[in-house]
C-alpha positions as CSV (number, residue, x, y, z in Angstrom):
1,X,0.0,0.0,0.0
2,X,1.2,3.0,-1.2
3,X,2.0,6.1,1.8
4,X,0.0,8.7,1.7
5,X,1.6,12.4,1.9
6,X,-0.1,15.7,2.6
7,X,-1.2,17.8,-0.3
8,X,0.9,20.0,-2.2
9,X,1.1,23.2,0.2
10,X,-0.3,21.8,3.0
11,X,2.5,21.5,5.1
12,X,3.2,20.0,8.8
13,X,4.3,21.9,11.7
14,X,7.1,19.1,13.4
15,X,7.6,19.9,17.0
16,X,10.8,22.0,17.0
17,X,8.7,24.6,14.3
18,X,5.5,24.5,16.2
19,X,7.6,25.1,19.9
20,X,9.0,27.9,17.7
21,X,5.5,29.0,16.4
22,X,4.2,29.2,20.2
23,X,7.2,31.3,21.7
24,X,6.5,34.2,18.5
25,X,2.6,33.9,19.6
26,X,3.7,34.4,23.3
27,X,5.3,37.5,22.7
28,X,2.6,38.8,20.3
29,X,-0.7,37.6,23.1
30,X,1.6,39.6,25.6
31,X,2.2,42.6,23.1
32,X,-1.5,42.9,22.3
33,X,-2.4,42.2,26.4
34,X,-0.3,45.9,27.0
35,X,-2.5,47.2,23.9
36,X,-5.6,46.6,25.3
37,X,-6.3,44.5,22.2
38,X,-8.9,41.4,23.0
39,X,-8.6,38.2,20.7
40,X,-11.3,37.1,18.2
41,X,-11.6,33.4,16.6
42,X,-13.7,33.5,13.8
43,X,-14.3,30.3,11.4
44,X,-12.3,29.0,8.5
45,X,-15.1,28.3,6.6
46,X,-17.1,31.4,5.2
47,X,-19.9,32.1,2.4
48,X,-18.1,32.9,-0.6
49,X,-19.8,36.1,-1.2
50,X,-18.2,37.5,2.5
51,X,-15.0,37.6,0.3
52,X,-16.1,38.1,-2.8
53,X,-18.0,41.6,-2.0
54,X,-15.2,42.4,0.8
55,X,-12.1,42.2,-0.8
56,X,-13.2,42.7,-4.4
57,X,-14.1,40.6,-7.7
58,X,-11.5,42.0,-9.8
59,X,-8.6,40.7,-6.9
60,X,-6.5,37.8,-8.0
61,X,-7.6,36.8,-4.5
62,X,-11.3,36.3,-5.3
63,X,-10.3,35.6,-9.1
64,X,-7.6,32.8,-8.9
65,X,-6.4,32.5,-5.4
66,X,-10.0,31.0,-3.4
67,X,-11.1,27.4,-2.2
68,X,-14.6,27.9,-3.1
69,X,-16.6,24.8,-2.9
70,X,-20.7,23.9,-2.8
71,X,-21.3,22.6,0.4
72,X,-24.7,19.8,0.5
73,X,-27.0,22.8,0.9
74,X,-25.8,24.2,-2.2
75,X,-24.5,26.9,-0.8
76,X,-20.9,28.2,-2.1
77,X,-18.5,27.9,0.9
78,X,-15.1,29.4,0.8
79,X,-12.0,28.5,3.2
80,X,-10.7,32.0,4.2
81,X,-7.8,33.7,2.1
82,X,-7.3,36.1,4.4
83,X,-8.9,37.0,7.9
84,X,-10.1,40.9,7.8
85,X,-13.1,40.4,6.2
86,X,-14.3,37.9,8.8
87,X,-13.1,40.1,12.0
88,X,-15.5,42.4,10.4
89,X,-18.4,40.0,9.1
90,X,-18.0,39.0,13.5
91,X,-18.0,42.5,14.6
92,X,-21.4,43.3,12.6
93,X,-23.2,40.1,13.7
94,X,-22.6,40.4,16.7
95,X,-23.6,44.0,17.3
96,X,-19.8,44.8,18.3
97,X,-19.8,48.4,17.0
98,X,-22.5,49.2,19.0
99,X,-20.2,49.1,22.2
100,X,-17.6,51.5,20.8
101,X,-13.9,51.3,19.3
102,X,-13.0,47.8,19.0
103,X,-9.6,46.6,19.2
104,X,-9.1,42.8,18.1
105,X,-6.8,40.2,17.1
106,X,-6.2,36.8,15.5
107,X,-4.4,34.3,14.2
108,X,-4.2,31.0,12.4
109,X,-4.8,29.2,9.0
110,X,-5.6,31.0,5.8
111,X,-5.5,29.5,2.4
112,X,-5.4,30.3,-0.9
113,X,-4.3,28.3,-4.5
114,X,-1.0,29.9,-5.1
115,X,2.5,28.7,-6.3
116,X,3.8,26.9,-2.7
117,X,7.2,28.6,-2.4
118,X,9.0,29.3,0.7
119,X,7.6,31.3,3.6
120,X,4.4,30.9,1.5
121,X,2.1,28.0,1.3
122,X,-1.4,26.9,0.1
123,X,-2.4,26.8,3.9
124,X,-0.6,29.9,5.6
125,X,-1.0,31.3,9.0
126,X,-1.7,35.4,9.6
127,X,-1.4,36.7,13.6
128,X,-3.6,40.0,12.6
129,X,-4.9,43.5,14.2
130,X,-8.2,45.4,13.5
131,X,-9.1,48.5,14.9
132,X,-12.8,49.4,13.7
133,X,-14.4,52.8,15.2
134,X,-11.2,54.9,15.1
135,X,-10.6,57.5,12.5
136,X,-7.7,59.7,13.4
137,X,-4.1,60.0,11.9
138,X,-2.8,59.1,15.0
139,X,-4.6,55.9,15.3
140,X,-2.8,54.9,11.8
141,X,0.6,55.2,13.6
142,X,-0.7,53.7,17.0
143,X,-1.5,50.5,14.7
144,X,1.8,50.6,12.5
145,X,4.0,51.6,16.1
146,X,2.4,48.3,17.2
147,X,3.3,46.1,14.6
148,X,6.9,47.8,14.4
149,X,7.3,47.4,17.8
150,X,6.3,43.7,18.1
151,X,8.8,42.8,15.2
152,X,11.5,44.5,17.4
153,X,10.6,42.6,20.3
154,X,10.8,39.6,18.6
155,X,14.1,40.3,17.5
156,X,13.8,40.7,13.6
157,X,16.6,43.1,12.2
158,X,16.7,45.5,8.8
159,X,13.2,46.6,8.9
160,X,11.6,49.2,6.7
161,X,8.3,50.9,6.8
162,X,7.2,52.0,3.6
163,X,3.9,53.7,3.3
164,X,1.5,55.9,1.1
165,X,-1.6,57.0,0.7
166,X,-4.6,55.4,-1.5
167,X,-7.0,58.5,-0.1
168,X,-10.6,58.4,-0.2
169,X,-12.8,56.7,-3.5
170,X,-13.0,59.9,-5.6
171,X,-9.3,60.6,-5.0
172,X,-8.7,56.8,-6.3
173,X,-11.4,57.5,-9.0
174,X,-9.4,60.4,-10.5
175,X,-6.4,58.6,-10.2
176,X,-7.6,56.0,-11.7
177,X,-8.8,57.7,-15.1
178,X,-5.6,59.6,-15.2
179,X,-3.4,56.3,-14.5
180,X,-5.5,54.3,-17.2
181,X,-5.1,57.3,-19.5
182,X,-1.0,57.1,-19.5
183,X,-1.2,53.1,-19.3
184,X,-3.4,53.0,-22.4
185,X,-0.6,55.1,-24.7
186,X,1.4,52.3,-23.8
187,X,-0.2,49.2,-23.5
188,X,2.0,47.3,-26.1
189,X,4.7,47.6,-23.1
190,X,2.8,45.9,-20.7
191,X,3.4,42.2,-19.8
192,X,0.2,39.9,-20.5
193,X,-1.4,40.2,-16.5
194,X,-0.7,44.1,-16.3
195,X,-3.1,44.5,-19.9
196,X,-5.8,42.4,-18.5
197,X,-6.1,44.3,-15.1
198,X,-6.0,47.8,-17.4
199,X,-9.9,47.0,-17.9
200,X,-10.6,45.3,-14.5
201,X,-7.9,46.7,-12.1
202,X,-5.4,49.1,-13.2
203,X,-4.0,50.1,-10.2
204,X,-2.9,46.9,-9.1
205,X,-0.7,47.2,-12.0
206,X,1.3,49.0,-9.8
207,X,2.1,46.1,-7.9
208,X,3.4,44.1,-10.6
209,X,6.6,42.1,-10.0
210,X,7.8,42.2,-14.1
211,X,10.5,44.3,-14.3
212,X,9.5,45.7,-17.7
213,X,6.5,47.0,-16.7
214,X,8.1,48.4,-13.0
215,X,10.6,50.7,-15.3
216,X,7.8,51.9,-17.2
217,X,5.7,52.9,-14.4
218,X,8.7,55.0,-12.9
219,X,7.3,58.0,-15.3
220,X,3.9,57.2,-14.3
221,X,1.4,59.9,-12.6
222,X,0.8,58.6,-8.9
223,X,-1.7,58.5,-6.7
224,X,0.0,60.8,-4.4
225,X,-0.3,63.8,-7.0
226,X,-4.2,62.9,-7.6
227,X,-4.6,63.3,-4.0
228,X,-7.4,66.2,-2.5
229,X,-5.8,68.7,-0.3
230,X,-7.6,67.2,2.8
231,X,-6.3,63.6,2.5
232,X,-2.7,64.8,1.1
233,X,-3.0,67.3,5.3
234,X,-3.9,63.6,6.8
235,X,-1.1,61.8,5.1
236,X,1.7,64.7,6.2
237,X,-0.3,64.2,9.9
238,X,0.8,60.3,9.6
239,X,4.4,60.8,8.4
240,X,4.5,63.6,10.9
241,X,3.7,61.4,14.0
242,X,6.1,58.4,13.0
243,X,8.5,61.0,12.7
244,X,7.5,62.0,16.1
245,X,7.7,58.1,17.2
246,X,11.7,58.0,15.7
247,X,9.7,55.7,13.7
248,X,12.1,55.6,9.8
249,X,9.9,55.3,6.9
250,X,10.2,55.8,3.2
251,X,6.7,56.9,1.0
252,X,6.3,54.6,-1.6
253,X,3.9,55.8,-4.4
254,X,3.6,52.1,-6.3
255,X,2.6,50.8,-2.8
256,X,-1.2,50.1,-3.2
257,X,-1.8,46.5,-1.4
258,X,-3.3,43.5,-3.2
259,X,-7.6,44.4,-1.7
260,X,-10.1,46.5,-3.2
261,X,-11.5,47.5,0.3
262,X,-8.1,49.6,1.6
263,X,-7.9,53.5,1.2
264,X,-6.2,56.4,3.0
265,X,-2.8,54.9,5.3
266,X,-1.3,51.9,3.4
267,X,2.3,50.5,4.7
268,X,4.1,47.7,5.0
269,X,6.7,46.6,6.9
270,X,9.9,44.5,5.6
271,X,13.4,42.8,6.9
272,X,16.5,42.6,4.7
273,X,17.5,39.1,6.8
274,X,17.2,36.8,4.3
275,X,18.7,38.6,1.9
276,X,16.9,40.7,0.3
277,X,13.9,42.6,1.0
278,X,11.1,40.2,2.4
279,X,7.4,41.5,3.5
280,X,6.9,40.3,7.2
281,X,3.9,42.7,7.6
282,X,1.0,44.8,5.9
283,X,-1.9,46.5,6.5
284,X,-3.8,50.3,5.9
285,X,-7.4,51.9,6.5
286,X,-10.7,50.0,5.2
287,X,-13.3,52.8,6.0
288,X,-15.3,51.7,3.7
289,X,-15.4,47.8,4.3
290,X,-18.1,47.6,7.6
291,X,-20.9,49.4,5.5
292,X,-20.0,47.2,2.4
293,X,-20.3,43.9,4.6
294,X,-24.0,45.4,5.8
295,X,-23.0,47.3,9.1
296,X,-22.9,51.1,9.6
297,X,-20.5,53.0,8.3
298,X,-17.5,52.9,10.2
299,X,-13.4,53.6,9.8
300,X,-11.1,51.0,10.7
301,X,-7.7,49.8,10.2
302,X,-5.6,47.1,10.9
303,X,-2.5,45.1,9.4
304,X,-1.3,41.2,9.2
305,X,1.7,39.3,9.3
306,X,2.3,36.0,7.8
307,X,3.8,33.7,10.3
308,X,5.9,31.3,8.1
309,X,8.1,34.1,6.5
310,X,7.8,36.0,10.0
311,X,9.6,32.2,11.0
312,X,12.1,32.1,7.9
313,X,13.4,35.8,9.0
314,X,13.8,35.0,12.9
315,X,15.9,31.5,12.3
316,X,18.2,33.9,9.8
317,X,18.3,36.4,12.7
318,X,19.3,33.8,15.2
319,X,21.9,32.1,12.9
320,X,23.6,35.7,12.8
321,X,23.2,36.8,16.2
322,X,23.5,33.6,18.3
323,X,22.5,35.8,22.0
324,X,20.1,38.5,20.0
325,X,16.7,38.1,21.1
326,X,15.4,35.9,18.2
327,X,18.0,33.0,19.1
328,X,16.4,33.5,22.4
329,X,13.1,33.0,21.7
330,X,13.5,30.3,18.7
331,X,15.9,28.3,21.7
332,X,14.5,25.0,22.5
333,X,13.9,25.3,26.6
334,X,15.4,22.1,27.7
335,X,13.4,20.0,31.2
336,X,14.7,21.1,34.4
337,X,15.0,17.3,35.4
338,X,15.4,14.3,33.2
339,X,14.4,10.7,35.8
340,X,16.3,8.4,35.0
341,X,14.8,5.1,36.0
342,X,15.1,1.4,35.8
343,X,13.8,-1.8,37.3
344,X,9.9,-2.6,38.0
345,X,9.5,-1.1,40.8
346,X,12.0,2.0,40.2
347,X,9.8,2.7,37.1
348,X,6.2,2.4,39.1
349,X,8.3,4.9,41.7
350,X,9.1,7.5,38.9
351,X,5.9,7.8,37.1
352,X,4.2,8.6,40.3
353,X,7.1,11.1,40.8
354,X,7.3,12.8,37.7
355,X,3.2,13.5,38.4
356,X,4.2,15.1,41.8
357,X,7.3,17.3,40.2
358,X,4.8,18.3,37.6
359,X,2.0,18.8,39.3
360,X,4.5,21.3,41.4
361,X,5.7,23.0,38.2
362,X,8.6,21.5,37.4
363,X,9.4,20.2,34.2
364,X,10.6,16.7,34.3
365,X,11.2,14.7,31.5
366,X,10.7,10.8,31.8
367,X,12.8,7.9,30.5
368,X,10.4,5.3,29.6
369,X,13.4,2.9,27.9
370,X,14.5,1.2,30.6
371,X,17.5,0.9,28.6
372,X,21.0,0.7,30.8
373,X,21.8,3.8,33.3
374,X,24.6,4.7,31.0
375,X,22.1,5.1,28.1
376,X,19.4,7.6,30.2
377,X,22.4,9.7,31.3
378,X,23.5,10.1,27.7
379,X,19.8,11.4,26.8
380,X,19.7,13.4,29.7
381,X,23.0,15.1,29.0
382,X,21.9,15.7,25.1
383,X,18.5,17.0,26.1
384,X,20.1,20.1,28.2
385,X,19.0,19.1,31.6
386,X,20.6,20.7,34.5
387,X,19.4,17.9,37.1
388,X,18.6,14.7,36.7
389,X,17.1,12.4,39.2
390,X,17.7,8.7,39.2
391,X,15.8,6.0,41.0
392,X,16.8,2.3,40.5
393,X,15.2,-0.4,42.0
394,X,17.6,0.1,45.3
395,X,16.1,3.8,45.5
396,X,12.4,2.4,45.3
397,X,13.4,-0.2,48.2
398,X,14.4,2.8,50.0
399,X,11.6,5.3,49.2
400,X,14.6,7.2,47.6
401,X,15.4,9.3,45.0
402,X,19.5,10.7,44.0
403,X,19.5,14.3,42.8
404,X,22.5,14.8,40.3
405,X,24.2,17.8,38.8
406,X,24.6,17.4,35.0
407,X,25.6,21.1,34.4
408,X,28.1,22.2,37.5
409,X,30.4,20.6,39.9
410,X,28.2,20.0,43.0
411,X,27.9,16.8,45.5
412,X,25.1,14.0,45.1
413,X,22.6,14.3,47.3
414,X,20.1,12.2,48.2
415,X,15.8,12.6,49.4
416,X,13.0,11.1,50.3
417,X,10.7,10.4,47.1
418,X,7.7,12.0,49.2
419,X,9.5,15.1,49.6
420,X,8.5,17.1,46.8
421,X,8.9,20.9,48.7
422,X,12.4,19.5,49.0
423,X,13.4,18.3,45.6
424,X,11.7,21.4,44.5
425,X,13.9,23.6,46.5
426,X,16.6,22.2,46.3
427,X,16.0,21.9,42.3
428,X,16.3,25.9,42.4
């Protein structure tokens, strides 16, 4: 019988990744705790129109990117691409805007049908902030300070904010006649995609990744000229603040973001550790999206990271700073004792004191071999242990139990198995 193996970008998190996974969620629970940011689960399975009238038809998200499916009630289903849309869908079900500002969080799985390539799968994991009910300038920099600062805590080096501004829907609708105007006098220099989304998007042409058609844009009029004189005095309010914040930043006029519903503060945030340029982050304002998904109108804004290229940029920062905080937090925490044990009755004696270590909060690790003394003490030594406690069959006799230094120079001692204050104390 032939193994079976997961499908093609569905990929397993082994334990050293996930312990790895749950340290950089740690950090960001604590980060949004000091926020006063609550956490929100909402499902992985939405109605397909959710995404289709949130993020837009003419997306390549909604277009090419979506597990769409009929579930037996006919109904088209769709496994979320991306995990705005349903913190909002939540928020206006539930009657959450009633109550004022809300300031949420998520994370996990997100899928959508793309080339798997690395730090980017078919299945791919988003830790995400969105702030609906706020309006100001100086809530877009509370929102981008937060995710800058919770990269730096993690320990991620080279980043660079880049932002613009996409302004309100007639500033993007004048653009927009003015940038298909110039496109259309030289749409025989386009590559194939960029002349397809000239009728159905044009400004994601801007985000294109051909290098032909990223030259020619460099003459290009850009949003930031089209913009009114009220949005263009918000956008000098945000730079002003992160200037404010020590906050470096670069405006990037190409920088529009791959959803219909964004408008006004767009950013993202990047990390030169792997090499080059990588996006670890990226968000901007959806004022629009709560009254398009049938709630009030209402601003908002918020930003998401993807976790697996998040991951690909800490291990590089660990690798070249061996005691920098990302080696710190992507370090496997080893037990504090290993039991070695052996013997029927030494065995019996050690489950029943691993329980009672645990139970106290220690973390004990438990040979269940019963291979050879020399062999535990090997494992215990490899696994990073500072103490290990060994019972043989002698020690169970005795009621027993020999505490041993694995790390430092220091004298055997030896307890009574019920004495778990003790062994705890004396564990450190």
């Amino acid at each position: 019988m032939s193994q079976l193996q997961s499908l093609r970008g569905m990929v397993d998190l082994l334990p050293e990744q996930t312990r790895r996974w749950q340290a950089v969620e740690a950090v960001a629970r604590e980060h949004f705790r000091r926020a006063g940011i609550e956490e929100i689960r909402t499902p992985l399975l939405e109605v397909t129109e959710l995404f289709s009238r949130g993020i837009g038809e003419g997306t390549d998200v909604v277009g090419k990117e979506m597990y769409s499916f009929l579930d037996r009630g006919e109904r088209s289903c769709t496994l979320r691409p991306e995990g705005t849309a349903s913190v909002v869908r939540a928020a206006v079900q539930h009657g959450l805007l009633s109550q004022g500002a809300q300031k949420l969080w998520y994370g996990g799985p997100m899928f959508r049908y793309e080339r798997p390539q690395a730090g980017r799968q078919r299945q791919f994991h988003q830790i995400g902030v969105e702030c609906l009910g706020v309006s100001s300038a100086r809530s877009d920099v509370e929102v981008i300070a937060l995710a800058w600062d919770l990269l730096a805590a993690l320990g991620v080096q080279g980043l660079e904010l880049e932002i613009n501004s996409l302004g309100t829907p007639d500033d993007r609708q004048r653009y927009r006649a003015q940038l298909v105007a110039w496109l259309e006098e030289r749409a025989d220099q386009l590559d194939p995609d960029s002349q397809e989304r000239l009728t159905t998007n044009p400004l994601r042409i801007l985000d294109s990744k051909n290098t032909t058609t990223q030259a020619l844009l460099a003459d290009a009029p850009t949003l930031l000229e089209a913009l009114s004189e009220e949005s263009a005095a918000r956008f000098a309010e945000v730079q002003a603040l992160l200037r404010q914040l020590a906050i470096p930043f670069q405006v990037n006029t190409r920088l529009v973001r791959g959803l219909d519903y964004y408008g006004h503060t767009a950013f993202e945030i990047t990390s030169d550790q792997l090499g080059a340029q990588a996006t670890v982050c990226g968000g901007g304002r959806y004022d629009g999206l709560v009254e398009q998904l049938g709630g009030s109108p209402t601003p908002a804004i918020g930003w998401a990271l993807g976790m697996e290229r998040l991951l690909l940029v800490l291990e590089a920062a660990a690798k070249a700073d061996p005691d920098g905080a990302a080696a710190r937090l992507t370090a496997q925490l080893p037990p504090t004792v290993y039991l070695v044990n052996r013997g029927e009755a030494a065995e019996a004696a050690a489950l029943g004191l691993a329980r009672n270590l645990r139970q106290a909060g220690v973390a004990v690790e438990l040979d269940g071999s019963g291979a050879a003394f020399g062999k535990q003490f090997k494992r215990a030594d490899r696994c990073g242990a500072p103490w290990a406690l060994v019972i043989g069959d002698q020690e169970a006799e005795q009621g027993c139990v020999r505490l041993k230094s694995l790390r430092a120079e220091a004298d055997e001692q030896t307890l009574a198995l019920d004495a778990i204050p003790a062994l705890v104390k004396a564990l450190g």
